[in-house]
Structures are given as structure tokens and as C-alpha cells.
PLY file of the C-alpha trace (Angstrom):
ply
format ascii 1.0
element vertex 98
property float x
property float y
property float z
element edge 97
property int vertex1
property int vertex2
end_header
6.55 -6.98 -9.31
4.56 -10.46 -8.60
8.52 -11.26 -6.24
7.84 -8.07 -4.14
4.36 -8.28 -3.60
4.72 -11.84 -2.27
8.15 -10.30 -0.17
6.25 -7.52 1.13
3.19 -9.95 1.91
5.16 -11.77 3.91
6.94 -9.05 5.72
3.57 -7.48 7.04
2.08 -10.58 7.57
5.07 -12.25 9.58
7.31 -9.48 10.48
10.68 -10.68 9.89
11.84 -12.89 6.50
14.91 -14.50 5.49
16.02 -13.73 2.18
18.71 -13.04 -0.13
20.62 -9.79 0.20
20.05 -8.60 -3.77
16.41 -9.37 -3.02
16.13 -7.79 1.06
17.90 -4.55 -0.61
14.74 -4.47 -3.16
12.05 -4.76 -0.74
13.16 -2.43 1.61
12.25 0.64 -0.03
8.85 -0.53 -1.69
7.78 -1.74 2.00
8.83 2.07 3.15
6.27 3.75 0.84
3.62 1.16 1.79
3.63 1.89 5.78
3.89 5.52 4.42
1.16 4.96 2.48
-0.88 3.33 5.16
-0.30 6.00 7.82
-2.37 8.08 5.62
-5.54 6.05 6.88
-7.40 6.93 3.92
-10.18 4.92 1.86
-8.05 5.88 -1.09
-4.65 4.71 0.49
-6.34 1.48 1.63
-7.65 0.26 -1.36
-3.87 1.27 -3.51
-2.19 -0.80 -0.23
-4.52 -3.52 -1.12
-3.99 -3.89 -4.89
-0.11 -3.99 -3.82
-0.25 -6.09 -1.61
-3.74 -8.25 -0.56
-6.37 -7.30 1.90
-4.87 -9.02 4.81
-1.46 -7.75 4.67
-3.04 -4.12 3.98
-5.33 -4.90 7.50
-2.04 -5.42 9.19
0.15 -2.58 7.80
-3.12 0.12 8.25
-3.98 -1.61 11.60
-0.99 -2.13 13.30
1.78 -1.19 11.55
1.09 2.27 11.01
-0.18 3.05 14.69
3.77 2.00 15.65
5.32 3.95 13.02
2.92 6.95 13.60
5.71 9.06 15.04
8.54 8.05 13.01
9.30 9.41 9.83
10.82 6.82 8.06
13.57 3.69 8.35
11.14 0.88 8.99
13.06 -1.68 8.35
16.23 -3.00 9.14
18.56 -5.57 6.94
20.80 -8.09 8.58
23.44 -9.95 6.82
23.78 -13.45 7.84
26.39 -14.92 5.59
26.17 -17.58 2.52
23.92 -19.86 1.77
24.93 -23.35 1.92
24.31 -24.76 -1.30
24.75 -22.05 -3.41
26.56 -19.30 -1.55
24.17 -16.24 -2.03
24.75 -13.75 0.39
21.69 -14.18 2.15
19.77 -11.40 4.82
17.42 -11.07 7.36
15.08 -7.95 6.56
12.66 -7.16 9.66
10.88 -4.04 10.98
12.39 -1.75 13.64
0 1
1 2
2 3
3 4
4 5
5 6
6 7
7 8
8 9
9 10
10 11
11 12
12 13
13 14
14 15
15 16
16 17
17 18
18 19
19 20
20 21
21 22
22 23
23 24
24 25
25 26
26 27
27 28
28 29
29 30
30 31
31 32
32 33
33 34
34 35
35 36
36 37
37 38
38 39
39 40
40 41
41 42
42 43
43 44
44 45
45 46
46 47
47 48
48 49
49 50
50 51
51 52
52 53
53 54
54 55
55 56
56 57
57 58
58 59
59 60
60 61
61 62
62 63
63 64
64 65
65 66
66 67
67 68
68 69
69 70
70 71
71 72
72 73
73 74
74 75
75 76
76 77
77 78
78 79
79 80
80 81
81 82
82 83
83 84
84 85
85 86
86 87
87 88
88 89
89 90
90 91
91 92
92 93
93 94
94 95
95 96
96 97
């Protein structure tokens, strides 16, 4: 849990993240329920988004997020394969929002 809060921190926060695929494939739907969650603009669904996540990534996903997202139902985010990794040859990914 501790991975994808600091995965979905970073993908509020910075928009687009480089990661491996096993791990992109995990975030993907626990960042879907959190800009679901935070098009709700409730007192409520701010303070759950901000135990998930932190206070400044919950700003962002209640603040901006969710006033781009307001007319879309769902499918956020998008995942990108990039190939291996170098030194290890993970499959690695590119997880972003739409």
C-alpha cells in the first residue's frame, strides 16, 4: 500500500511517471477510484483522498483533476510500454493521464 500511495502521489503531483509495467498495471486502477472519488467534491471524499494519498496531491486531484475529468466517466489514465530496462530488463511503462 505505502508503493501505491507514493505512485499515485507522484502521478497527481507530476502527471506522467515512468515505471515498471507490473507496477503501472497496479496503479492504474487505484488512481481511477481516487479522481472518482474526488469528483465527488465532498468534505468526506476529501479527507479519505487525503489519508490515501497526502494533502497536496488530494489539492491537485479535487482542484484540478477532477474539473477535467468532470464529464468523463472513467479511463483516466493511459499506459505506454517503452521497452526493457537496461540493466535489468523489466519491461518498463509510462503511465500518464488522458
Amino acid at each position: 500500500m505505502a508503493l501505491l500511495k507514493s505512485l499515485a502521489y507522484s502521478l497527481a503531483l507530476q502527471g506522467k511517471i515512468k515505471t515498471t509495467e507490473p507496477k503501472a498495471k497496479s496503479l492504474r486502477p487505484y488512481m481511477e477510484k481516487l479522481v472518482t472519488l474526488g469528483k465527488k467534491q465532498t468534505l468526506a471524499s476529501r479527507r479519505i483522498l487525503e489519508s490515501r494519498v497526502g494533502a497536496q496531491a488530494a489539492r491537485k486531484i479535487t482542484g484540478e483533476l477532477s474539473v477535467t475529468y468532470k464529464d468523463r466517466t472513467g479511463g483516466y489514465t493511459r499506459i505506454t510500454k517503452i521497452g526493457p530496462r537496461t540493466s535489468d530488463a523489466s519491461p518498463m511503462a509510462i503511465i500518464e493521464f488522458v
